[in-house]
DOMIMI-507402 format. One record per residue (C-alpha): residue number from 1; residue in one letter; z, y, x. Coordinates in pm, whole numbers, plus 50000, padded with zeros to 5 digits. Each point is the difference from the previous one (the first is absolute). Example, Ala and Ser with C-alpha at 12.3 -4.5 7.8 and 13.67 -1.06 7.14 Angstrom:
2
<rec><num>1</num><residuo>a</residuo><pz>50780</pz><py>49550</py><px>51230</px></rec>
<rec><num>2</num><residuo>s</residuo><pz>49934</pz><py>50344</py><px>50137</px></rec>
# end
This chain:
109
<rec><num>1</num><residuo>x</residuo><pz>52185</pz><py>48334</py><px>49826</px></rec>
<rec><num>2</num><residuo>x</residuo><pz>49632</pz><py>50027</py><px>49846</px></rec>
<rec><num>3</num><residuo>x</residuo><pz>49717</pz><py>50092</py><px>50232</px></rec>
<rec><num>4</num><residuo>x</residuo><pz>49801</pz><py>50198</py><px>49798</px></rec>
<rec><num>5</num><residuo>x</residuo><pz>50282</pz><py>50108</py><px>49718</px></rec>
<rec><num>6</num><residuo>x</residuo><pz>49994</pz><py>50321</py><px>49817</px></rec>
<rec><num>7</num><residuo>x</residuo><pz>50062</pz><py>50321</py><px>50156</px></rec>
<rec><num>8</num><residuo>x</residuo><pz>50348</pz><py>50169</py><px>49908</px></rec>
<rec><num>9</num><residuo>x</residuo><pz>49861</pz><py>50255</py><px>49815</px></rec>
<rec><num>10</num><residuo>x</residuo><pz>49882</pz><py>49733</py><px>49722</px></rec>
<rec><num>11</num><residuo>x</residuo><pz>49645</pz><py>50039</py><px>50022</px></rec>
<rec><num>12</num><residuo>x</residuo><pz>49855</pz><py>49757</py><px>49770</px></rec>
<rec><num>13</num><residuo>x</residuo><pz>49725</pz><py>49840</py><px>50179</px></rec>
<rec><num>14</num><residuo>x</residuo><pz>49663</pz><py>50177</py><px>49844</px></rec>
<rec><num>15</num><residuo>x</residuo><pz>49983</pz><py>50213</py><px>50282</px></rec>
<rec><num>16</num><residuo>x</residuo><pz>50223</pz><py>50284</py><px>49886</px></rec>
<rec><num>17</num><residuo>x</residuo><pz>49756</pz><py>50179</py><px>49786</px></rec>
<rec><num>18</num><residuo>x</residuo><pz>50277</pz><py>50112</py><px>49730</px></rec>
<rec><num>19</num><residuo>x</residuo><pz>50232</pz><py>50182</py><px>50274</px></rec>
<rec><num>20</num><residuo>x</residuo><pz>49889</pz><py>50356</py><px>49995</px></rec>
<rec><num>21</num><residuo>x</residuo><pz>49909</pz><py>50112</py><px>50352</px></rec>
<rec><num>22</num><residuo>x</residuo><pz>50239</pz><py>50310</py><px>50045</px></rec>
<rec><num>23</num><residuo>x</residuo><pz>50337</pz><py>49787</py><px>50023</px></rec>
<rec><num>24</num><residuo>x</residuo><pz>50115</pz><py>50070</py><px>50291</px></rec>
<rec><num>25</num><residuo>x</residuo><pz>50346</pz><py>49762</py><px>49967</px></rec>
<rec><num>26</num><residuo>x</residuo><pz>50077</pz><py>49763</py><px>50279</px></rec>
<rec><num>27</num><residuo>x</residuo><pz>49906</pz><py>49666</py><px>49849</px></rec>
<rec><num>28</num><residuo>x</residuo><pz>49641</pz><py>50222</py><px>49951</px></rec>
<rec><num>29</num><residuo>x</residuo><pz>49923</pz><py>49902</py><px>50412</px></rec>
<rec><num>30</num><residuo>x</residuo><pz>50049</pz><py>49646</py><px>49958</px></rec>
<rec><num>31</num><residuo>x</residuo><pz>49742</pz><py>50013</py><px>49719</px></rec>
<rec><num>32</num><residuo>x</residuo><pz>49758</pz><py>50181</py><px>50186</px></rec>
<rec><num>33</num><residuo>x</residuo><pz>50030</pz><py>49764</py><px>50291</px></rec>
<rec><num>34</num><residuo>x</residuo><pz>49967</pz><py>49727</py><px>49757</px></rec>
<rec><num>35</num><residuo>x</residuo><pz>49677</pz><py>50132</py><px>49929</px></rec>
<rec><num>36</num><residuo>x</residuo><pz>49868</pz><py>50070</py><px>50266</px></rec>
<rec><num>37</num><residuo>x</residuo><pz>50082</pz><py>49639</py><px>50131</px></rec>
<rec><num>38</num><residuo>x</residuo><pz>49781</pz><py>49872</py><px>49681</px></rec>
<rec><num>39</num><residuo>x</residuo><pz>49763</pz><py>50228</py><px>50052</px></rec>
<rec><num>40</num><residuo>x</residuo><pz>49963</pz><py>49857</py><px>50362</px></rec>
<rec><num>41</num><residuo>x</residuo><pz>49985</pz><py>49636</py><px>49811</px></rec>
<rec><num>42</num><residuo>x</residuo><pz>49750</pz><py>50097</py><px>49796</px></rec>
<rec><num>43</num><residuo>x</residuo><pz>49783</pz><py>50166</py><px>50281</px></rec>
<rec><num>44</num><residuo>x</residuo><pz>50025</pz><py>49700</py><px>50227</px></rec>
<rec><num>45</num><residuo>x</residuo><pz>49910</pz><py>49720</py><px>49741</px></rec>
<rec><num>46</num><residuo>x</residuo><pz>49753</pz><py>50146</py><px>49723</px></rec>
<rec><num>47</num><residuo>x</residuo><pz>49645</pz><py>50075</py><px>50056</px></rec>
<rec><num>48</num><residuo>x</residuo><pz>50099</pz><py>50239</py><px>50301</px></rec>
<rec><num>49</num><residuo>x</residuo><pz>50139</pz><py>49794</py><px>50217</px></rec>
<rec><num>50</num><residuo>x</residuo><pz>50122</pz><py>50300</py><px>50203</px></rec>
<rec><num>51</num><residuo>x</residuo><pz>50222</pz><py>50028</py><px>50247</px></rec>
<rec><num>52</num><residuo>x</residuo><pz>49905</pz><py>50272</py><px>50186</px></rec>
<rec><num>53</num><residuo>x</residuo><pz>50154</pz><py>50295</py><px>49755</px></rec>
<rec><num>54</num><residuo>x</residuo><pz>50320</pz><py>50083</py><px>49979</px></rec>
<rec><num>55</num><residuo>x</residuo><pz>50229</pz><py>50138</py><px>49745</px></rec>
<rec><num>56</num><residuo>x</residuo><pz>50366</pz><py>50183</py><px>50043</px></rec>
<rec><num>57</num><residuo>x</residuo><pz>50242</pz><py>50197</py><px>49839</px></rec>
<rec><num>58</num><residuo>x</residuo><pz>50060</pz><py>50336</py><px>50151</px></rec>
<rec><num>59</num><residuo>x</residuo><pz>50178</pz><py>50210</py><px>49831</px></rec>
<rec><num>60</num><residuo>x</residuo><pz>50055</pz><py>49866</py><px>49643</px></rec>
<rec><num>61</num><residuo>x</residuo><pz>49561</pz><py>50003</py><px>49994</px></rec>
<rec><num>62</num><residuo>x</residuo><pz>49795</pz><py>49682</py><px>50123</px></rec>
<rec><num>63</num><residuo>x</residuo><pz>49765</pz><py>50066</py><px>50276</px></rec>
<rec><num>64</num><residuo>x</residuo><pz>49685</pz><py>49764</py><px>50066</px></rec>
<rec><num>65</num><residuo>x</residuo><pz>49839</pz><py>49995</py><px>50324</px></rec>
<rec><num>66</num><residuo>x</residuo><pz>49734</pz><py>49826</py><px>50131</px></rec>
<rec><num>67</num><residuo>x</residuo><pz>49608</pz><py>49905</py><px>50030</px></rec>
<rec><num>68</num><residuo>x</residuo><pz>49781</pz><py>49770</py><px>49781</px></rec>
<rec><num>69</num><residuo>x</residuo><pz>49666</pz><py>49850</py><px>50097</px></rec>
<rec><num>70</num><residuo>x</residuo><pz>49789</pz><py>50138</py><px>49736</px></rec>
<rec><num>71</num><residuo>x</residuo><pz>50041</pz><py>50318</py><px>49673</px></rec>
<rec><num>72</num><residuo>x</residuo><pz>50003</pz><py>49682</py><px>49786</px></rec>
<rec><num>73</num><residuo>x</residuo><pz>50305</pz><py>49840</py><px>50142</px></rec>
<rec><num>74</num><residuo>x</residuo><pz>50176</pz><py>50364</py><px>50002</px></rec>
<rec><num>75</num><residuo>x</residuo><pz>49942</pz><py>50066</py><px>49648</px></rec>
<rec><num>76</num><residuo>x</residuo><pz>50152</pz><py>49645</py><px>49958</px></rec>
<rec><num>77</num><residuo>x</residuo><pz>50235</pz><py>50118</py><px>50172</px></rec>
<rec><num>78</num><residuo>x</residuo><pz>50130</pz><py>50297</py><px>49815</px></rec>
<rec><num>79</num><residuo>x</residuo><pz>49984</pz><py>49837</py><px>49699</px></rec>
<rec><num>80</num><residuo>x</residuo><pz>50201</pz><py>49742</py><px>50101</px></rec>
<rec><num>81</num><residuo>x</residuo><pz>50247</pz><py>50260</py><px>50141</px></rec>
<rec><num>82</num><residuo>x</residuo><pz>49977</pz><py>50226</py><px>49678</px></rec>
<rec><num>83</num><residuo>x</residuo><pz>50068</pz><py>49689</py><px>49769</px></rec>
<rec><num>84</num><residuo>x</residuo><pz>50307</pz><py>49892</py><px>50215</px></rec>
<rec><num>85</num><residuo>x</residuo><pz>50167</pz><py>50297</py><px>50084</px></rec>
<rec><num>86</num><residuo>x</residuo><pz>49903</pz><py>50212</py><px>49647</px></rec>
<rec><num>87</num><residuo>x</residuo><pz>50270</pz><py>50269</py><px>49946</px></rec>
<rec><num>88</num><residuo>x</residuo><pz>50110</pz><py>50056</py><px>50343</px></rec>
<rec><num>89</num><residuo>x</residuo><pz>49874</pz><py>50257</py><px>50227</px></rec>
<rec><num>90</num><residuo>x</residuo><pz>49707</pz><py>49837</py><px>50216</px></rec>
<rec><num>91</num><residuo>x</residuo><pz>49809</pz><py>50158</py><px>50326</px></rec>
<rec><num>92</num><residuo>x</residuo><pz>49701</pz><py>49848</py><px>50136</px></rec>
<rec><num>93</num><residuo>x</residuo><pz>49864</pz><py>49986</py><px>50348</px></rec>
<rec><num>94</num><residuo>x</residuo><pz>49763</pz><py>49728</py><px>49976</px></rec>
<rec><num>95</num><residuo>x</residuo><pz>49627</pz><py>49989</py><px>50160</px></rec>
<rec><num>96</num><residuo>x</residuo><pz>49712</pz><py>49814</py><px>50052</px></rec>
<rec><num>97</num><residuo>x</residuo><pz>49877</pz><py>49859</py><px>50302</px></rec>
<rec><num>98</num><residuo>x</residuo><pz>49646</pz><py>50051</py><px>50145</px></rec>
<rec><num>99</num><residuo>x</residuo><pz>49896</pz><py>49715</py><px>50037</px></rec>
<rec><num>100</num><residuo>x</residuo><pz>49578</pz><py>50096</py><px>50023</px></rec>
<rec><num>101</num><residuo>x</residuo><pz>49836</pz><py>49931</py><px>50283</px></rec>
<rec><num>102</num><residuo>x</residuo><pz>49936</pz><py>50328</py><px>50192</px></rec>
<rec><num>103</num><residuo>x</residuo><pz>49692</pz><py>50219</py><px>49964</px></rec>
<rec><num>104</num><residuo>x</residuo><pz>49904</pz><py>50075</py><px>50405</px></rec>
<rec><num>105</num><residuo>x</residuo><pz>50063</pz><py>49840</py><px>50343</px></rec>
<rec><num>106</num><residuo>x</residuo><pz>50345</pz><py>50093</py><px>50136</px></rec>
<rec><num>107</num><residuo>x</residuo><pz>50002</pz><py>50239</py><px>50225</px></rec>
<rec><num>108</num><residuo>x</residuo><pz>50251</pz><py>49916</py><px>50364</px></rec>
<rec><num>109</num><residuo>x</residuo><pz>50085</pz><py>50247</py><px>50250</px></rec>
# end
């Protein structure tokens, strides 16, 4: 048995962008999950480096959830996500962090 081998539905390793998005067969999940799992990869080790955003199937559509330090790192983000998962139905919850200092003194009860 191969760790990483190829998905029964005999996806063909350049990230599935030749499978049209509205099969909705049963070897279709298994690519989708496939996907998603590199598109985790990719988040983790490219330029990223995030962890902190996740990404699911619900559905038969890929949901990504989560919150990114800066608008840089989110359009990153969806880019990344849009090149990955192209052709499959993607929502995005994704936001940015404040991370500025505040403006005024704090106020306690």
């Amino acid at each position: 048995m191969r760790p990483f081998a190829q998905p029964a539905s005999g996806g063909t390793g350049t990230g599935g962008a030749d499978r049209p998005a509205g099969n909705a067969g049963t070897g279709n999940a298994g690519h989708i999950e496939y996907r998603v799992a590199h598109l985790h990869d990719r988040l983790a080790a490219e330029e990223l480096a995030e962890l902190g955003v996740r990404a699911e199937v619900r559905a038969g559509s890929v949901v990504v959830t989560g919150t990114v330090p800066s608008a840089e790192c989110r359009e990153t983000l969806l880019r990344t996500v849009h090149e990955e998962l192209a052709g499959l139905a993607v929502h995005t919850d994704v936001v940015v962090a404040e991370t500025a200092s505040p403006d005024h003194a704090e106020d306690l009860p």
